[in-house]
C-alpha positions as CSV (number, residue, x, y, z in Angstrom):
1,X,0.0,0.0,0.0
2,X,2.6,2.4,0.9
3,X,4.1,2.2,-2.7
4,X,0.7,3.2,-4.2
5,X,0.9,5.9,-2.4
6,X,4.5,6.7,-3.3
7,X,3.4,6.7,-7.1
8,X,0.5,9.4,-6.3
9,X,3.0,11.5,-4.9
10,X,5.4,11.5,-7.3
11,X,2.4,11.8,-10.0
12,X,1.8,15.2,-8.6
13,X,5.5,16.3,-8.3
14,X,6.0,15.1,-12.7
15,X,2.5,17.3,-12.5
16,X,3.5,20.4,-10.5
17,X,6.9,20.4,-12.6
18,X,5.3,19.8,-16.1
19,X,3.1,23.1,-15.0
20,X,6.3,25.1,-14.1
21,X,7.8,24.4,-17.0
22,X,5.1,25.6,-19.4
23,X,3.9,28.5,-17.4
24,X,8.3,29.6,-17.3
25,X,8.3,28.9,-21.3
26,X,5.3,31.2,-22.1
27,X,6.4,33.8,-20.0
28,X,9.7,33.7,-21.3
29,X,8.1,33.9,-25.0
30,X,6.3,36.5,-23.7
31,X,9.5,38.2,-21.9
32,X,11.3,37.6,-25.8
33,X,8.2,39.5,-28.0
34,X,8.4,42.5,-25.6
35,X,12.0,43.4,-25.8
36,X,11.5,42.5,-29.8
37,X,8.7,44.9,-30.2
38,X,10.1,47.6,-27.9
39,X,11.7,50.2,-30.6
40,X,8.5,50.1,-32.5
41,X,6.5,51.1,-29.4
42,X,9.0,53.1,-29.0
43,X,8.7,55.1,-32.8
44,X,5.3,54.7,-32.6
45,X,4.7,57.0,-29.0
46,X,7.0,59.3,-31.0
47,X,5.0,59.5,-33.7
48,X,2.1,60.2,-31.8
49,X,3.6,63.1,-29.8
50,X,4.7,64.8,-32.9
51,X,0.9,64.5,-34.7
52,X,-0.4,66.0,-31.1
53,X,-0.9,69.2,-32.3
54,X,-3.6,71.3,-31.2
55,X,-4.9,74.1,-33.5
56,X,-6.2,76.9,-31.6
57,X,-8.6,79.3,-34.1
58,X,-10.6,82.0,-32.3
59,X,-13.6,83.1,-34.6
């Protein structure tokens, strides 16, 4: 009995693992497209600042 419950045990440790190691790759993909996009958030908030131009007209 006591080795059935060793194999439950170590079920949930491959488990808990398997979990860690997928939720480290996506955030590490996720980490990766980030930096990779950075410069073109980057330009782009540039771009926006520069057409930010209010025209003031008194009639």
């Amino acid at each position: 009995m006591s080795e059935v419950a060793q194999q439950k045990d170590k079920f949930w440790l491959y488990v808990g693992i398997t979990m860690f190691v997928i939720v480290t790759g996506i955030l590490l993909i996720k980490q990766s497209e980030n930096e990779k996009f950075a410069p073109i958030k980057q330009q782009v908030a540039e771009e926006n600042a520069q057409l930010n131009i209010r025209v003031l007209k008194n009639y």
